[in-house]
C-alpha positions as CSV (number, residue, x, y, z in Angstrom):
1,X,-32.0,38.9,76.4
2,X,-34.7,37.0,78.0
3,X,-37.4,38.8,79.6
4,X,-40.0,37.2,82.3
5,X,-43.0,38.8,84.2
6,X,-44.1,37.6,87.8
7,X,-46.0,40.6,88.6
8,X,-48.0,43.0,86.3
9,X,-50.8,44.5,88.6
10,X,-50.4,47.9,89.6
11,X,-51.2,49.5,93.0
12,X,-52.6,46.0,94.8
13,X,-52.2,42.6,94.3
14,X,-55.9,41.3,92.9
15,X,-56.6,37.8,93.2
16,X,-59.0,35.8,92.0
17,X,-61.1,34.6,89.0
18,X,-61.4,37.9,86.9
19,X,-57.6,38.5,86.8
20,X,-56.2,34.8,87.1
21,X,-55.0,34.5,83.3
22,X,-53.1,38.0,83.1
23,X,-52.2,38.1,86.7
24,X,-52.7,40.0,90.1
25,X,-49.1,40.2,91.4
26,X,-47.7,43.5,91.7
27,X,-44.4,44.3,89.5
28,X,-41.4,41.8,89.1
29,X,-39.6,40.7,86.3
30,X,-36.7,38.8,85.7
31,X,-34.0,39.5,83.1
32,X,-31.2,37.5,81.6
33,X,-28.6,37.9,79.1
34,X,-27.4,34.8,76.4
35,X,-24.8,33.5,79.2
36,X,-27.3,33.3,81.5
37,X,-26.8,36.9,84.2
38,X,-30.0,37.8,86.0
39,X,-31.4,41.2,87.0
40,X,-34.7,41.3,88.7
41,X,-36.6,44.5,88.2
42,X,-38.9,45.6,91.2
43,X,-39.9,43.5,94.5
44,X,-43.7,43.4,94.2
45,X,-45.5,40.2,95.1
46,X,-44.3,38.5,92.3
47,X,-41.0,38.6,93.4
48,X,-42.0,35.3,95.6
49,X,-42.9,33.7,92.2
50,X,-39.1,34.4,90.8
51,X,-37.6,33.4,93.6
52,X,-38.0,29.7,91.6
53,X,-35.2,31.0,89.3
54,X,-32.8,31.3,92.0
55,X,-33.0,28.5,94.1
56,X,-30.4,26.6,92.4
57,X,-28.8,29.4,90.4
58,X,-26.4,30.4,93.3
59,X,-24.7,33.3,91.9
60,X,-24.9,36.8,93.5
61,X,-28.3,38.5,93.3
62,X,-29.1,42.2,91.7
63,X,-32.2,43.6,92.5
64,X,-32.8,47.2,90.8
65,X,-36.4,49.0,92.2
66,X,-37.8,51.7,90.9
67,X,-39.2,53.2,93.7
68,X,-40.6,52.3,97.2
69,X,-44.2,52.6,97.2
70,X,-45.7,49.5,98.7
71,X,-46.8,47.8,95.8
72,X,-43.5,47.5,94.2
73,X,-41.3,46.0,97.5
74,X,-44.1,44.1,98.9
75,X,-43.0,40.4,97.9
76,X,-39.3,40.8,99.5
77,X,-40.1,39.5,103.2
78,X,-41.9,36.1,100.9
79,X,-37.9,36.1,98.7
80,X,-37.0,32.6,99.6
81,X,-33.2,33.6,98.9
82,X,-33.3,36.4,101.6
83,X,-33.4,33.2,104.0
84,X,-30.3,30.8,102.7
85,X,-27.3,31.7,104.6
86,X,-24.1,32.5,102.4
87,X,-26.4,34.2,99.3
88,X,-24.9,37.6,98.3
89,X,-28.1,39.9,97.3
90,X,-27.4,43.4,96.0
91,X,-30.5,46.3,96.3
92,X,-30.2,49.1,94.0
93,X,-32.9,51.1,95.8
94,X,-35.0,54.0,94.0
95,X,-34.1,56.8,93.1
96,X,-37.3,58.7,95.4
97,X,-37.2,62.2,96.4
98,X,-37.3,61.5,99.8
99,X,-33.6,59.3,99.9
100,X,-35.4,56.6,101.8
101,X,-33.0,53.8,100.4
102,X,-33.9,51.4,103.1
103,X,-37.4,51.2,102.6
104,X,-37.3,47.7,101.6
105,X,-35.8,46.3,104.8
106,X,-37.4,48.6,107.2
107,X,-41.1,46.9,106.3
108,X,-39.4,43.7,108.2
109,X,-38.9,46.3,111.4
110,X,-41.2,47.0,114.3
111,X,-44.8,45.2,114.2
112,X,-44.6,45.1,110.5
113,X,-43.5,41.8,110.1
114,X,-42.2,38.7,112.4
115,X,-39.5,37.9,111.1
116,X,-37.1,41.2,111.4
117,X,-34.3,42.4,108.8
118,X,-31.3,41.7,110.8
119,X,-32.4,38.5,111.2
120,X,-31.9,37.5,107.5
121,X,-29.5,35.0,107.5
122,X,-28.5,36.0,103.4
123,X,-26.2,38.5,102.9
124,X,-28.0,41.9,102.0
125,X,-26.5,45.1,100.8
126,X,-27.8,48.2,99.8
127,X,-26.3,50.1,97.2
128,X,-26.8,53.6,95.8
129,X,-25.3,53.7,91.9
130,X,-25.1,56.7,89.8
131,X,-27.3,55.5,87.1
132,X,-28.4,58.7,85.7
133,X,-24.9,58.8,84.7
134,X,-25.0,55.1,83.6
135,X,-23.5,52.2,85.6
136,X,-22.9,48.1,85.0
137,X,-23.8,45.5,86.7
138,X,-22.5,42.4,84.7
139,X,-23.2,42.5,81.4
140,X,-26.0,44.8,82.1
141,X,-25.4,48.8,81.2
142,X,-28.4,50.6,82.8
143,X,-29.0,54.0,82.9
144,X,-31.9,55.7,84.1
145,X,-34.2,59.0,84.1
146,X,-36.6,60.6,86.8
147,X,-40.0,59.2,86.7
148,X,-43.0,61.3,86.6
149,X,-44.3,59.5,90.0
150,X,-45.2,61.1,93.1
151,X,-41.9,60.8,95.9
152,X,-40.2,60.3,93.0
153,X,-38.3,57.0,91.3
154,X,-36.5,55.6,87.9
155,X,-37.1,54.6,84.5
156,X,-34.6,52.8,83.7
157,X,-33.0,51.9,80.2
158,X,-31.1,48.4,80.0
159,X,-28.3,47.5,77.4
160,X,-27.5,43.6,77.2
161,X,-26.7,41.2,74.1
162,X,-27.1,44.3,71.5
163,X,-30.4,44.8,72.7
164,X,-32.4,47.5,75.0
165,X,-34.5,47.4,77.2
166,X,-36.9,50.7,79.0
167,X,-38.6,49.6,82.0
168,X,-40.8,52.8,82.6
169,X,-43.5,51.5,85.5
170,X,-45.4,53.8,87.5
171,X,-44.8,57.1,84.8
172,X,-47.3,59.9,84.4
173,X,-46.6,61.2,80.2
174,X,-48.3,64.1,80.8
175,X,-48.9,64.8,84.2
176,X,-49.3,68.3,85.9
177,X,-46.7,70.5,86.8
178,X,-46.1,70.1,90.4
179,X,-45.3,66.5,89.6
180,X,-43.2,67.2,86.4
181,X,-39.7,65.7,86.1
182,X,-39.2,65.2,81.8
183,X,-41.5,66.4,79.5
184,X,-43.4,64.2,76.8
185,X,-40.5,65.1,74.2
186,X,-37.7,63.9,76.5
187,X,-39.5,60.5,77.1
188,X,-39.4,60.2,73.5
189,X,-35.7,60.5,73.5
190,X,-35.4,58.4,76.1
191,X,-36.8,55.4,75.0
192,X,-35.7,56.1,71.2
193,X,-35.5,52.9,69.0
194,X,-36.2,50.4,72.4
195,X,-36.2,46.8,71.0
196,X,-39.1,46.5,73.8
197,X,-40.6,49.2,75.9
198,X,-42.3,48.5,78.9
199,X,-44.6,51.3,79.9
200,X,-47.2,52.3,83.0
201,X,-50.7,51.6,80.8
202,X,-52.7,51.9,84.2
203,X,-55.8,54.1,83.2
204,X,-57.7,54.2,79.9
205,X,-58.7,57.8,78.5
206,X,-62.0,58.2,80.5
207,X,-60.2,57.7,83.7
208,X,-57.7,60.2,83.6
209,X,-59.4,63.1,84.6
210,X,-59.8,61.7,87.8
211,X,-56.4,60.4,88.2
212,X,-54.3,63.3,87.0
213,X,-51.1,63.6,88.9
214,X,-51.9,60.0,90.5
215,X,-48.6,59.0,88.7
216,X,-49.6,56.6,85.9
217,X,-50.2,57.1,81.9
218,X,-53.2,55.9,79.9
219,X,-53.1,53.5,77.2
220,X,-53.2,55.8,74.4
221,X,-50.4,58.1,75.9
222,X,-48.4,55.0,76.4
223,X,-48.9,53.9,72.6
224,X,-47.9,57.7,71.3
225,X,-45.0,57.6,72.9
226,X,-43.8,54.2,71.8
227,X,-44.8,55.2,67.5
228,X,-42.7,58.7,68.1
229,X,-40.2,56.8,69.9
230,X,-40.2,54.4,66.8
231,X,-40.1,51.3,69.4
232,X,-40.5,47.8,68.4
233,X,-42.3,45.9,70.9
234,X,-44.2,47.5,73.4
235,X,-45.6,45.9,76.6
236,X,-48.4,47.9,78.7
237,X,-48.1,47.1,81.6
238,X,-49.2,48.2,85.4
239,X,-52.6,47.1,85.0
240,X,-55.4,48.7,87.0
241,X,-56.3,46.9,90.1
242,X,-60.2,47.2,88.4
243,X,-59.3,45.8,85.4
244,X,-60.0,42.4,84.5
245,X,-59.3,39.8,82.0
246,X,-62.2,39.9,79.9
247,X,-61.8,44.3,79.8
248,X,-58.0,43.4,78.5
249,X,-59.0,41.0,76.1
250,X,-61.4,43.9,74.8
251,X,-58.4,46.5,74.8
252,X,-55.8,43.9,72.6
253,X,-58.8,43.3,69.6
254,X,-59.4,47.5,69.9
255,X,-55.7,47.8,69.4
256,X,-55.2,44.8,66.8
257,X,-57.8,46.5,64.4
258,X,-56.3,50.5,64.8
259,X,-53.1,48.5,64.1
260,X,-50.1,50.3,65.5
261,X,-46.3,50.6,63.7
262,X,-45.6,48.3,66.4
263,X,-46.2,45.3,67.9
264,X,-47.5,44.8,71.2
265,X,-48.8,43.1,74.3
266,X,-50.4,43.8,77.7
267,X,-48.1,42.1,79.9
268,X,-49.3,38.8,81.8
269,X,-47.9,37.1,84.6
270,X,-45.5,33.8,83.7
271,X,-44.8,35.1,80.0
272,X,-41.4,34.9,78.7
273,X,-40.3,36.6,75.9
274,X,-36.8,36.6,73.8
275,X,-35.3,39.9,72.1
């Protein structure tokens, strides 16, 4: 399984020259198996960035979000594919609190944007799937648990050529009650023995007071889960808009000397890695 990151930013795209070499596009990535099957994970702006892996590749499209807050549907209207007449594109939408399954089409409705959704010349379908109970798409097998996220949303656990995968953006560990949906101990079971975890790592441990119930996990959260989990890659990922290059580069040697029972990486845009 082959994983590649065209968005990493949380909350805001952030261009420019503090951010250029670990990215300021907001959350895409591209998956795909040994014979070649794609998923792409979230819509963010970096989704206009993968649409370079589809422009010849003209098999059906699955697109799996996690939720609909802005940042993570933003780069659809820029999908080159959602313009080529005859493509097939599937949209597993969120699993929010609010049902708003169409979310992702309505921001190309009204003043929004000039070009409108029923104009779309590709074939687009929405499709609710059960994957709290677990559903395939291909030789994917994805299930999925509530995030800790306010409206709501999936983390999502993906099977492919004996490997798994938890994609876990946009998840408060220990957030307060009122926006509680699985404890600390039942993220831990979820993302049990994950050949690569990829986890919100938004805030660092002085910014959390202030962001408590905001919907995102600091790094050191993020790396407790992944030893009791007993993952073996981790990727932090959903980087603070704030946060630039240099401060990550500061936060990898920190990590490198405490040495974790794991390896791991804060996820930058264009990397490609191979379970």
């Amino acid at each position: 399984m082959k994983i590649t990151f065209y968005g990493v930013r949380g909350s805001i795209p952030t261009p420019g020259k503090d951010t250029s070499r670990y990215g300021g596009n907001t959350p895409c990535i591209v998956i795909e198996s040994q014979s070649g099957q794609k998923l792409i994970l979230d819509a963010g702006t970096g989704l206009r960035v993968a649409a370079q892996e589809f422009m010849e590749d003209r098999t059906p499209i699955h697109m799996l979000l996690s939720h609909h807050h802005w940042d993570h549907i933003q780069g659809f209207p820029f999908f080159d594919p959602i313009y080529e007449k005859d493509r097939q594109i599937t949209i597993y939408p969120g699993d929010t609190t609010d049902g708003h399954d169409t979310a992702i089409l309505e921001q190309m409705s009204k003043s929004y944007f000039p070009v409108k959704f029923h104009q779309l010349p590709a074939t687009i379908t929405i499709k609710k799937a059960n994957f709290l109970s677990g559903v395939e798409i291909g030789e994917f097998y994805i299930s999925a648990i509530k995030m800790n996220h306010p409206d709501g949303g999936a983390a999502y656990k993906i099977q492919c050529d004996d490997k798994t995968l938890v994609y876990a953006t946009d998840n408060e560990l220990r957030p307060p009650e009122s926006h509680h949906s699985h404890n600390f101990d039942e993220w831990v079971r979820f993302c049990d023995r994950a050949d690569l975890l990829i986890h919100d790592a938004q805030y660092i441990d002085a910014e959390m007071g202030h962001k408590l119930g905001w919907g995102h996990s600091s790094i050191s959260d993020t790396l407790n889960l992944a030893e009791l989990a007993g993952v073996k890659l981790l990727c932090l990922f959903s980087h603070d808009p704030k946060r630039t290059d240099e401060q990550l580069d500061d936060l990898t040697a920190k990590l490198l000397v405490e040495k974790p029972p794991f390896g791991f990486f804060f996820a930058k845009e264009e990397r490609s890695i191979n379970l």
